[in-house]
C-alpha positions as CSV (number, residue, x, y, z in Angstrom):
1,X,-40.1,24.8,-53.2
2,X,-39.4,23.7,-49.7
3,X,-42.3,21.8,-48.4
4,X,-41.0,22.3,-44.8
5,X,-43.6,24.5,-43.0
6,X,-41.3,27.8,-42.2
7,X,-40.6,28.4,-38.8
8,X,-41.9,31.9,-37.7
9,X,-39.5,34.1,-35.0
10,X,-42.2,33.2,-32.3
11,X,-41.2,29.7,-32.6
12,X,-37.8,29.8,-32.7
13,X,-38.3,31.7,-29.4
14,X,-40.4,28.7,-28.0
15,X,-38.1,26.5,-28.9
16,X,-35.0,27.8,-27.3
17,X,-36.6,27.4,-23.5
18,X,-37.8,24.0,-24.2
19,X,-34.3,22.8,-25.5
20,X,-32.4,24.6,-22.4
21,X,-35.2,22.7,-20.2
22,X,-34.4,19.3,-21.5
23,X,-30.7,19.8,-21.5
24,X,-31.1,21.0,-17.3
25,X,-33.2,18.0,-17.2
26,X,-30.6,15.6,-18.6
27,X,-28.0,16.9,-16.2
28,X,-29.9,17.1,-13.2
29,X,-31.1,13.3,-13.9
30,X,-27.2,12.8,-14.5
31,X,-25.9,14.1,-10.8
32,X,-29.2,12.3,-9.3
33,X,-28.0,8.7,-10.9
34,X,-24.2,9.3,-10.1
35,X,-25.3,10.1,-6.3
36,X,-27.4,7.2,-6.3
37,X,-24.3,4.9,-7.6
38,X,-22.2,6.6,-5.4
39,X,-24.6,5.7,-2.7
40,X,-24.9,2.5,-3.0
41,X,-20.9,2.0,-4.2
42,X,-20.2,3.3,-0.3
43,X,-22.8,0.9,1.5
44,X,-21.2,-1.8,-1.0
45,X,-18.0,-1.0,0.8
46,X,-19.0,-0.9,4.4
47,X,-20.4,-4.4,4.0
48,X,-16.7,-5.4,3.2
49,X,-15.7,-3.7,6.8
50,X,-15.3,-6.3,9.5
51,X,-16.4,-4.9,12.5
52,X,-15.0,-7.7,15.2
53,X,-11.2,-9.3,15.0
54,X,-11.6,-13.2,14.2
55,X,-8.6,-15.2,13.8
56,X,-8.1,-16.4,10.3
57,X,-9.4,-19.9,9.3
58,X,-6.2,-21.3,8.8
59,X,-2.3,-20.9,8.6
60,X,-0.4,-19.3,6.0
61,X,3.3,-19.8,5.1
62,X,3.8,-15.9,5.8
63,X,2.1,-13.0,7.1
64,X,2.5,-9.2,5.9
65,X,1.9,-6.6,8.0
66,X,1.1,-3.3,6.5
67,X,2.6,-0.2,8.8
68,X,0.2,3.2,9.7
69,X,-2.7,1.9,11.9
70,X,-2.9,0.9,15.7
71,X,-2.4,-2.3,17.3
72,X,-1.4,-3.9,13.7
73,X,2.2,-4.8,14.2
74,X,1.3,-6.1,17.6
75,X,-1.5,-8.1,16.0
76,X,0.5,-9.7,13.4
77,X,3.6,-10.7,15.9
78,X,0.3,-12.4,17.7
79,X,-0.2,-14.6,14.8
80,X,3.4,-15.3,14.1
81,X,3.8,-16.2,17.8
82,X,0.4,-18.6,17.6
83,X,1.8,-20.6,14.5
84,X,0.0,-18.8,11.6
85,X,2.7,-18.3,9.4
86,X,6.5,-19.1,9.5
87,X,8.0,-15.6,8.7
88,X,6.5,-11.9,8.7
89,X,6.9,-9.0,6.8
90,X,6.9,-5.5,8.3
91,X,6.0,-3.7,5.4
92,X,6.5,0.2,4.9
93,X,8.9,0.8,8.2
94,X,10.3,3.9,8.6
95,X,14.2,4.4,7.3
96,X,15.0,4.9,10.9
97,X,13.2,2.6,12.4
98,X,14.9,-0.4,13.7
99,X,14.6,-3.9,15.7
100,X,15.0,-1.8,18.9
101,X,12.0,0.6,17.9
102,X,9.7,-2.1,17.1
103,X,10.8,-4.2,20.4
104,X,9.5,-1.0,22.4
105,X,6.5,-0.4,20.8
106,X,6.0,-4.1,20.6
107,X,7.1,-5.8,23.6
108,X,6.1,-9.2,22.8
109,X,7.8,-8.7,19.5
110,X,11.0,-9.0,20.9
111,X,11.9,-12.6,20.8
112,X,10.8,-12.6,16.9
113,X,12.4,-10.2,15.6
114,X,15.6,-11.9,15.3
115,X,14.7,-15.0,13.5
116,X,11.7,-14.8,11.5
117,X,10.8,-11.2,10.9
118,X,11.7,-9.1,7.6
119,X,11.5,-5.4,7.4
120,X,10.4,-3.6,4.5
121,X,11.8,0.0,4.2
122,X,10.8,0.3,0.5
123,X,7.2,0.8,0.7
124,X,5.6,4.2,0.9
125,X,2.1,3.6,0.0
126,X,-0.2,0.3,-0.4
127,X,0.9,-0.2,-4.2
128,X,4.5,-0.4,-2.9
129,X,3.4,-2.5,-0.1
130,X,2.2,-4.7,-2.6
131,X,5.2,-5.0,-4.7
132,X,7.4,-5.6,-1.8
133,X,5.7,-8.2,-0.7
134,X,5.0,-10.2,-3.9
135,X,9.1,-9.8,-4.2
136,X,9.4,-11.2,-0.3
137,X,7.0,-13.9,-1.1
138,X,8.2,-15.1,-4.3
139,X,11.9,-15.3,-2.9
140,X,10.8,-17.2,-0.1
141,X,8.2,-19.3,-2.3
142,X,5.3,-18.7,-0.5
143,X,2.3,-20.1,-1.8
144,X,-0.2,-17.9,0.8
145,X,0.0,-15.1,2.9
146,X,-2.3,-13.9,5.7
147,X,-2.4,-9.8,4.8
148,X,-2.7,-8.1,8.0
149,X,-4.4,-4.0,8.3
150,X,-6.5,-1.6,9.7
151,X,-10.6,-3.4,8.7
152,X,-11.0,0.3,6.4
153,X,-7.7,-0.3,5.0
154,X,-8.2,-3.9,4.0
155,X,-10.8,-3.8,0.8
156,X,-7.6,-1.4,-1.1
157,X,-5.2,-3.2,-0.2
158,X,-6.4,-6.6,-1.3
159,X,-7.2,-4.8,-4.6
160,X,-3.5,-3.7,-4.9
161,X,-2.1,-7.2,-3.7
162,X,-4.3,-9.6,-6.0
163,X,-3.1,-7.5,-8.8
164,X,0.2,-7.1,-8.2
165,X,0.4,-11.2,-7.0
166,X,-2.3,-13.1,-8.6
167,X,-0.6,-16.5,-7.9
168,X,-0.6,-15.8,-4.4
169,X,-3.5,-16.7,-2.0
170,X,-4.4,-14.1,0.6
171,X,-6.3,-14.5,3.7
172,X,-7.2,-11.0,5.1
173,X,-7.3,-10.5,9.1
174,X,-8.7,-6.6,9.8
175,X,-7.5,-5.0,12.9
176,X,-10.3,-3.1,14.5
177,X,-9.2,0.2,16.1
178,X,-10.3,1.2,19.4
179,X,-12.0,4.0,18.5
180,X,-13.9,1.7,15.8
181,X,-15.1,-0.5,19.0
182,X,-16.3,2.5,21.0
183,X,-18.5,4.8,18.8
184,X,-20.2,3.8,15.6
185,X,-18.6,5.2,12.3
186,X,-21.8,7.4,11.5
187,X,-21.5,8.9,14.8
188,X,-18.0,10.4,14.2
189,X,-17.1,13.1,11.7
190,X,-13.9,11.9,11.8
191,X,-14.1,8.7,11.1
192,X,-17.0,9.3,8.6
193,X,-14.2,11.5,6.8
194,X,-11.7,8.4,6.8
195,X,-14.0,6.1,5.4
196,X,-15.3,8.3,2.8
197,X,-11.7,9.1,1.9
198,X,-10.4,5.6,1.6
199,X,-13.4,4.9,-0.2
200,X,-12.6,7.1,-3.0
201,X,-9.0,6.1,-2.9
202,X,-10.8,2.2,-3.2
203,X,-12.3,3.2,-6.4
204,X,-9.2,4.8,-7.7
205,X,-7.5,1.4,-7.3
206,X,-10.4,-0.9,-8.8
207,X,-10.8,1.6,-11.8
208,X,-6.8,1.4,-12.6
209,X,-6.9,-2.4,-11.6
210,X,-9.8,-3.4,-14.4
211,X,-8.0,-1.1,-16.9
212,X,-4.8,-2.8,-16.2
213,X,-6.5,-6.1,-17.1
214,X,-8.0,-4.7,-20.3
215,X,-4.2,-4.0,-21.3
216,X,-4.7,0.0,-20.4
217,X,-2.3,1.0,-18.0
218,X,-2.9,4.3,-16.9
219,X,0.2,4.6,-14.2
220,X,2.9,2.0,-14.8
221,X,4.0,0.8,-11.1
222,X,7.7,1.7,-11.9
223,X,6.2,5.4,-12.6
224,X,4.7,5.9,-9.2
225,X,7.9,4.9,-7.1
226,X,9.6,7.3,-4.7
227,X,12.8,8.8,-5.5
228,X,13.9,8.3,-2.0
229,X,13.3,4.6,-2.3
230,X,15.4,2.4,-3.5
231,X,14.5,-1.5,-4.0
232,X,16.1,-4.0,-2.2
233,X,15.5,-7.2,-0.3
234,X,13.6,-6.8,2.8
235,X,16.1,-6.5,5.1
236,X,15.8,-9.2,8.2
237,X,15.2,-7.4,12.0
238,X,18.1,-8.8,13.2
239,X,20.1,-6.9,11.0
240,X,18.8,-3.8,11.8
């Protein structure tokens, strides 16, 4: 004889609410907690935004440019000019683009270009950036490089660069847009849309990075090259 008490149909019917309750209860508690990490994972992210330019704390022996954001080529040509690093790397130039495109965007750039400037036409994205320039630094044996972007830009691609060149120290100068100067980020829904944007694309990075180092590699870098791009050695300005 079972010595269960039975379970009478008006109990079974009680039950079934209480269980769907709990389960509605679990997921809310769920989407609260990941909007709560998500939350704080953001405002963990603008704290790594530099919100004025200040010149790095010391030389490099290069500097790398990455290409897509205002004022950055001109700010890196700055620092090559000041004695901050002995060559620089254009990273992710346009096939097209040459010497005489940068000179014109770049007017100070022009008595650079043709001795100590490289120009990457390899890169398409900030995981190619990064293997360009661990192959540009590495043939040149640089020990240190000063890694020069947009201040939103900066937290990925220090993620993809310290991955993809451990051995390799990297000082990080942010370029601060205008528009970053003249209105605060919260005040723009463009800008909020960037920063939430490369934020997501920031945790895409750290999540592959920290599986990488685990031994998982969920995208091989060879796997995630362009089919237009074909790898070379950066190619010097005056050659272009």
């Amino acid at each position: 004889m079972d010595p269960r008490p039975a379970q009478f149909p008006s109990d079974q019917r009680q039950a079934r609410p209480m269980r769907r309750f709990g389960f509605v209860r679990a997921a809310v508690a769920a989407v609260l907690g990941l909007g709560v990490l998500g939350v704080g994972g953001f405002a963990a992210f603008l704290l790594q935004l530099r919100v004025e330019e200040s010149r790095p704390s010391r030389a490099a022996d290069g500097i790398v440019v990455l290409t897509g954001g205002s004022s950055r080529v001109s700010d890196a040509v700055d620092l090559l000019a000041s004695g901050y690093g002995k060559r620089l790397l254009i990273s992710g130039v346009h096939r097209t683009s040459g010497a005489s495109e940068i000179s014109r965007s770049v007017p100070d750039s022009k008595d650079w270009l043709g001795c100590c400037v490289d120009l990457d036409r390899s890169a398409f994205n900030t995981r190619s950036n990064a293997a360009e320039t661990r192959r540009w630094a590495h043939e040149r044996g640089f020990r240190s490089l000063i890694v020069v972007t947009s201040n939103y830009h900066m937290p990925r691609a220090i993620a993809e660069m310290s991955h993809a060149m451990p051995d390799i120290e990297l000082i990080p100068f942010s370029v601060i847009g205008e528009k970053w100067r003249d209105e605060a980020w919260w005040s723009s829904g463009a800008t909020l849309r960037l920063l939430l944007s490369e934020y997501a694309k920031y945790v895409a990075v750290e999540a592959r990075v920290r599986l990488a180092r685990l031994g998982i590699d969920i995208m091989p870098e060879a796997a995630e090259q362009s089919p237009e791009s074909v790898a070379h050695k950066p190619a010097t300005a005056l050659a272009n």
